[in-house]
PALUMVO-504310 format. One record per residue (C-alpha): residue number from 1; residue in three letters; x, y, z. Coordinates in Angstrom, 3 decimals. Layout:
(NUM,'ALA',(X,Y,Z))
...
***
This chain:
(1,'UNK',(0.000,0.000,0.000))
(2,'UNK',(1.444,3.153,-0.971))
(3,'UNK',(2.024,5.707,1.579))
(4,'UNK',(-1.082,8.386,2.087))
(5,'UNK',(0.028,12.084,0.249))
(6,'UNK',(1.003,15.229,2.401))
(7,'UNK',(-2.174,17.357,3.213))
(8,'UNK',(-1.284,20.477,1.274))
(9,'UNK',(-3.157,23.774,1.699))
(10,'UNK',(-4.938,25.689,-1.726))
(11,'UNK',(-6.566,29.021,-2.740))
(12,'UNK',(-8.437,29.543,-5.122))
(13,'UNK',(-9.785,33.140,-5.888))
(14,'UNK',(-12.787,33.180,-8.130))
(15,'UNK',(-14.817,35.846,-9.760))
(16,'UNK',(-17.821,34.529,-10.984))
(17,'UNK',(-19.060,31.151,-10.080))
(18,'UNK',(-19.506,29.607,-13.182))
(19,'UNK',(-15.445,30.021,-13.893))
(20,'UNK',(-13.967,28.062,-11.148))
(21,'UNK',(-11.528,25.369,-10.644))
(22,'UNK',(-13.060,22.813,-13.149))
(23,'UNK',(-10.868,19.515,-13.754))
(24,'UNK',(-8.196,21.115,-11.307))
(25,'UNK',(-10.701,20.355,-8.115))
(26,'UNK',(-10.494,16.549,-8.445))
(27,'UNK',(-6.897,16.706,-9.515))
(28,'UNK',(-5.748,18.956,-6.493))
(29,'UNK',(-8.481,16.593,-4.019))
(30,'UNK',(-6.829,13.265,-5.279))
(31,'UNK',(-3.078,14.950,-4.417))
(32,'UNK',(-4.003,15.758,-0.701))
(33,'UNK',(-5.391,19.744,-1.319))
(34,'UNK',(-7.344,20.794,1.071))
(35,'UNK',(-8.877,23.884,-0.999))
(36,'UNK',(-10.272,26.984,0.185))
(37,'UNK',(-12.654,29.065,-2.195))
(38,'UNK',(-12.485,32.924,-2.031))
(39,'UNK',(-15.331,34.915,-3.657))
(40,'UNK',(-14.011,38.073,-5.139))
(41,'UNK',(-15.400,40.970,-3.553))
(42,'UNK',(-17.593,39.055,-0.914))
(43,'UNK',(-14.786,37.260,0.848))
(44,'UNK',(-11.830,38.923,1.937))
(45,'UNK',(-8.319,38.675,0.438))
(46,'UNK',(-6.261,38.446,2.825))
(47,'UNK',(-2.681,38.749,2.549))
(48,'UNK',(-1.865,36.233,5.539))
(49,'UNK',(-3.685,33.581,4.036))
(50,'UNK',(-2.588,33.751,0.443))
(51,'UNK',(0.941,34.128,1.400))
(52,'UNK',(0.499,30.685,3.601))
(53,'UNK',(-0.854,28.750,1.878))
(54,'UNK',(0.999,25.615,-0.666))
(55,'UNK',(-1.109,26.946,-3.612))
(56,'UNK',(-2.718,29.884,-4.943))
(57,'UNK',(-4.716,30.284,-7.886))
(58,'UNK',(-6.281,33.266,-9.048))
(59,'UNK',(-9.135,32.382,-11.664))
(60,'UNK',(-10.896,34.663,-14.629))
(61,'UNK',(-13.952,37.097,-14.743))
(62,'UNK',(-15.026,39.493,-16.793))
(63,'UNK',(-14.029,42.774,-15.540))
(64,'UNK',(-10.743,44.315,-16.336))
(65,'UNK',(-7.814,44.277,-14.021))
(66,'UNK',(-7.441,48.264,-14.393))
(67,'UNK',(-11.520,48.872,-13.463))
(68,'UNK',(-10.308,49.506,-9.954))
(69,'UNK',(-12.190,52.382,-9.703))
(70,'UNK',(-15.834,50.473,-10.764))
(71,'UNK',(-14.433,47.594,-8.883))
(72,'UNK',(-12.314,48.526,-5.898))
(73,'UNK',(-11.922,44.889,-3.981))
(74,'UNK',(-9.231,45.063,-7.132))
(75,'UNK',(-7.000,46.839,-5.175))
(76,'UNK',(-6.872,44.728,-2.220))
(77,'UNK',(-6.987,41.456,-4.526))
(78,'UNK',(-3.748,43.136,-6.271))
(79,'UNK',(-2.002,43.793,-2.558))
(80,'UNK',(-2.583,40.068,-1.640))
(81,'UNK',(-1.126,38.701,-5.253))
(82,'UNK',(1.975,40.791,-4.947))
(83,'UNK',(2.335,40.015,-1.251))
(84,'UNK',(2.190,36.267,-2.445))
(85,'UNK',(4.370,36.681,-5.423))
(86,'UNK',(7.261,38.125,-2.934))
(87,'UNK',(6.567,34.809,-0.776))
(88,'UNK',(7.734,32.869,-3.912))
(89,'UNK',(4.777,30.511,-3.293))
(90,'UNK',(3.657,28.608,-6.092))
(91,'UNK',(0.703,30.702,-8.297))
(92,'UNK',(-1.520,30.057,-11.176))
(93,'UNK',(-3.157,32.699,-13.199))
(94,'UNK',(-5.587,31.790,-15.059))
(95,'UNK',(-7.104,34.566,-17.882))
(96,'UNK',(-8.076,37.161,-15.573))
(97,'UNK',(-5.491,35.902,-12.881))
(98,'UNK',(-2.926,35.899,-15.387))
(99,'UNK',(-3.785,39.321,-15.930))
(100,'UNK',(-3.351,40.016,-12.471))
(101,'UNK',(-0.197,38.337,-11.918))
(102,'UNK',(0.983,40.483,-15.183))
(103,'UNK',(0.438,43.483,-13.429))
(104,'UNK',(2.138,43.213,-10.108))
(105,'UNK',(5.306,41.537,-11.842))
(106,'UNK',(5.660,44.775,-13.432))
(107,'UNK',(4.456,43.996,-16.954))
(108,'UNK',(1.328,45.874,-18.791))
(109,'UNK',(-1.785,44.540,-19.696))
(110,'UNK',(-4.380,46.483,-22.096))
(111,'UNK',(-7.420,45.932,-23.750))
(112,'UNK',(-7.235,44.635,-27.467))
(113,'UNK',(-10.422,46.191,-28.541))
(114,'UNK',(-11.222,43.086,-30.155))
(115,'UNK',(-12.207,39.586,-28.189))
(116,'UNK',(-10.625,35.705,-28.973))
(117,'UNK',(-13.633,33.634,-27.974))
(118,'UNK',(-14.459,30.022,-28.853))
(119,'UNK',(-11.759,26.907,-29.138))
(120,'UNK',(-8.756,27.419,-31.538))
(121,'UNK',(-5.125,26.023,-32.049))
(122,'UNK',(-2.230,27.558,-29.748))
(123,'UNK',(0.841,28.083,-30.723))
(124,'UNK',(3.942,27.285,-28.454))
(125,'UNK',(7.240,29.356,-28.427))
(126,'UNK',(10.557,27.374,-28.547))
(127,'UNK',(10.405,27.874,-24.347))
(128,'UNK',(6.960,26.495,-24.472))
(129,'UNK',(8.102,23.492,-26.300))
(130,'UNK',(10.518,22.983,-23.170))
(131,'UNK',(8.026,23.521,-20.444))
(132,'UNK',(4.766,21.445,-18.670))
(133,'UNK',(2.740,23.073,-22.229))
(134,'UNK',(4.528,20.760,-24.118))
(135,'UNK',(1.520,18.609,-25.191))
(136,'UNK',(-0.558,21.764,-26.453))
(137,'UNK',(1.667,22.689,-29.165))
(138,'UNK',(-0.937,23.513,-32.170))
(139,'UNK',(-3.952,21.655,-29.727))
(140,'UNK',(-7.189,23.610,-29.896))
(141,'UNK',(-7.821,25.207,-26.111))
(142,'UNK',(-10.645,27.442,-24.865))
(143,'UNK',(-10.267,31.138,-25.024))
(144,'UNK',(-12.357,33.866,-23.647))
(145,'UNK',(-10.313,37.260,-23.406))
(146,'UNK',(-10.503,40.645,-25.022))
(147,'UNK',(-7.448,41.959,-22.936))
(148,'UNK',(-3.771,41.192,-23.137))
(149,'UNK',(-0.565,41.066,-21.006))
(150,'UNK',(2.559,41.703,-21.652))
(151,'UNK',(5.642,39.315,-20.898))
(152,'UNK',(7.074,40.325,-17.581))
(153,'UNK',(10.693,40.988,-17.064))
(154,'UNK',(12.722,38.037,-16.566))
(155,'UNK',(9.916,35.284,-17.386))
(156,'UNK',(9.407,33.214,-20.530))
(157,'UNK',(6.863,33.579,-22.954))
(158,'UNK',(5.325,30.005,-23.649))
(159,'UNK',(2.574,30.314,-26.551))
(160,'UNK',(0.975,33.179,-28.734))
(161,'UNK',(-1.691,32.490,-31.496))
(162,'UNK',(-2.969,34.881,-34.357))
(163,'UNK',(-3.280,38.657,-33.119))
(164,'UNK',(-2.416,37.436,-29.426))
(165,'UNK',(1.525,36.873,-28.920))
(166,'UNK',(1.233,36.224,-25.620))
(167,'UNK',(-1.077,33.527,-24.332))
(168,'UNK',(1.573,32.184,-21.439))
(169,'UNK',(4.438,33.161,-19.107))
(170,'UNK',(6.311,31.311,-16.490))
(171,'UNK',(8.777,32.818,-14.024))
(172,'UNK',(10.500,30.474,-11.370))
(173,'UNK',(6.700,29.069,-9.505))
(174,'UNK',(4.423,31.490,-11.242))
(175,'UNK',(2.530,30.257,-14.586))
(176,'UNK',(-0.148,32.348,-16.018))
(177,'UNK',(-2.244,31.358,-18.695))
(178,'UNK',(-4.459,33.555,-20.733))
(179,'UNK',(-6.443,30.505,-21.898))
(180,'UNK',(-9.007,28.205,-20.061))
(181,'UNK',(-7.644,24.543,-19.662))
(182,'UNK',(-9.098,24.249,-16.167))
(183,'UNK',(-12.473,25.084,-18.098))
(184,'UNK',(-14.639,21.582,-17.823))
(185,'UNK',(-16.217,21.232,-21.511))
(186,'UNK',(-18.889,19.247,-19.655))
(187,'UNK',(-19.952,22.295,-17.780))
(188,'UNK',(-19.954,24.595,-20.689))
(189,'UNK',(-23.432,25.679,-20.621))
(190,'UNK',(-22.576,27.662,-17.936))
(191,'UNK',(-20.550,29.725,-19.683))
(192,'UNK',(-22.816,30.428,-22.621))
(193,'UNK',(-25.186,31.424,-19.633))
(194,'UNK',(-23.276,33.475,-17.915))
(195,'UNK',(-21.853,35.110,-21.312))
(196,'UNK',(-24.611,35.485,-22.836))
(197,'UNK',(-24.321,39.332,-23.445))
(198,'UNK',(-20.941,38.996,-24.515))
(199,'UNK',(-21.351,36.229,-26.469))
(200,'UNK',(-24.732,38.231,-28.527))
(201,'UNK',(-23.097,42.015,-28.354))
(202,'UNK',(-19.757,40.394,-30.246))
(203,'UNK',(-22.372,38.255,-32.675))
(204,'UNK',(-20.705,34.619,-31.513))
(205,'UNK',(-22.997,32.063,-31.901))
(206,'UNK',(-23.897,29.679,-28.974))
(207,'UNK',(-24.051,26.840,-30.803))
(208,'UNK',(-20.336,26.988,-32.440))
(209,'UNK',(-19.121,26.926,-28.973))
(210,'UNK',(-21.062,24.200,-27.219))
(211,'UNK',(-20.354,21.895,-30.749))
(212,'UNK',(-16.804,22.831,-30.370))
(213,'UNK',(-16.813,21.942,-26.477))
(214,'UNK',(-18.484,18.479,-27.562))
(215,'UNK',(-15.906,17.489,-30.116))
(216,'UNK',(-12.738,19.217,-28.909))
(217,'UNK',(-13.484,18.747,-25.358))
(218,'UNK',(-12.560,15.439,-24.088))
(219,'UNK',(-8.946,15.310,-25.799))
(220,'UNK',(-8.229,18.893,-24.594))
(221,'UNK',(-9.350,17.422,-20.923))
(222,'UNK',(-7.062,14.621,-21.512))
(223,'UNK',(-3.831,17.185,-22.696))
(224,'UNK',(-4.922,20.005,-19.882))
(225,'UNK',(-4.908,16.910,-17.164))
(226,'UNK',(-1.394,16.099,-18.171))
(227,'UNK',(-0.209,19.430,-18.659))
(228,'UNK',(-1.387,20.575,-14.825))
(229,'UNK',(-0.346,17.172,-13.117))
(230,'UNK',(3.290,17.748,-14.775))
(231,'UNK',(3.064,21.598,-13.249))
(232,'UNK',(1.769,20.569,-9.796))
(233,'UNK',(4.488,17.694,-9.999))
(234,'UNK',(7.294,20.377,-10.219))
(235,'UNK',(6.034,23.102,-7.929))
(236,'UNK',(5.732,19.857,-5.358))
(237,'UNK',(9.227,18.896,-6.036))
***
């Protein structure tokens, strides 16, 4: 009988329920996490507790990480992340999150003026082809982002795709992602719910997404699932 797993301690900030942790629950659960879910702007940030904890992760929403004046829990969210990212503690960013993490390593992030919305192919840098993203070089992931970061000093860029050169940075135990492979395809109903007035003002049709989640969906779960059990494996090294 192998020997039980470490009880390790997660965070996971979310800003609207329908984009949480997705295949990472069960995958963090079945590695000894105990997790702790944070409701943006309900629940407090606290830098204490995301500075202590194994894991943080910092998912995606729809507001923009500069609307700190519409949306002023930002600013504490943004004191906790930098707090953490001095700590050296392992981070995911995740769209907005990635964003986030972005901005307090120093590096801009702007709106495009345009959105990248639906499933298409991602492209991996020569660095990418060297990290944990490995398997997603020209695989079909989700993406749902009209903003963009740039590349912070002193981490690698990891993927781009058409009008979007930056879709991925790492930097020692930080890894944001601009794309959604936490994003259950099983569950994607809630998204085209909860988009809806996105998805209608920017005239993207419903259907194309959820028959796209269908057929692309279980092989992306497969590739995501290997790609965030080989990250977890090396921040738990």
């Amino acid at each position: 009988m192998s020997a039980p797993r470490p009880l390790r301690t997660a965070v996971a900030v979310r800003h609207v329920p329908f984009e949480d942790l997705g295949i990472l629950a069960p995958l963090l659960a079945e590695r000894g996490y105990e997790i702790t879910l944070l409701d943006a702007g309900i629940d407090d940030i606290d830098e204490n507790v995301v500075t202590a904890v194994d894991l943080l992760i910092v998912l995606g929403g729809p507001i923009g990480m500069y609307d700190d004046d519409r949306y002023p829990f930002l600013r504490s969210s943004k004191s906790a992340l930098a707090a953490r990212l001095d700590s050296g503690g392992a981070t995911l960013g995740v769209c907005l999150g990635a964003q986030l993490l972005a901005e307090s390593l120093g590096a801009g992030v702007r709106p495009t003026g345009a959105v990248e919305i639906g499933f298409g192919p991602l492209t991996l840098t020569p660095e990418g082809r060297e990290s944990v993203l490995a398997p997603l070089d020209g695989e079909p992931v989700l993406h749902w982002h009209g903003d963009e970061f740039a590349i912070p000093a002193g981490a690698q860029s990891l993927a781009c795709t058409p009008g979007y050169p930056h879709q991925a940075f790492a930097v020692g135990r930080t890894l944001g992602l601009q794309f959604h492979l936490e994003a259950d395809h099983r569950a994607i109903e809630r998204w085209l719910i909860g988009h809806a007035h996105e998805l209608h003002h920017h005239g993207i049709d419903p259907r194309m997404i959820r028959e796209e989640a269908r057929a692309l969906g279980p092989r992306l779960e497969t590739l995501a699932t290997r790609v965030l059990t080989d990250w977890l494996d090396a921040i738990e090294a």
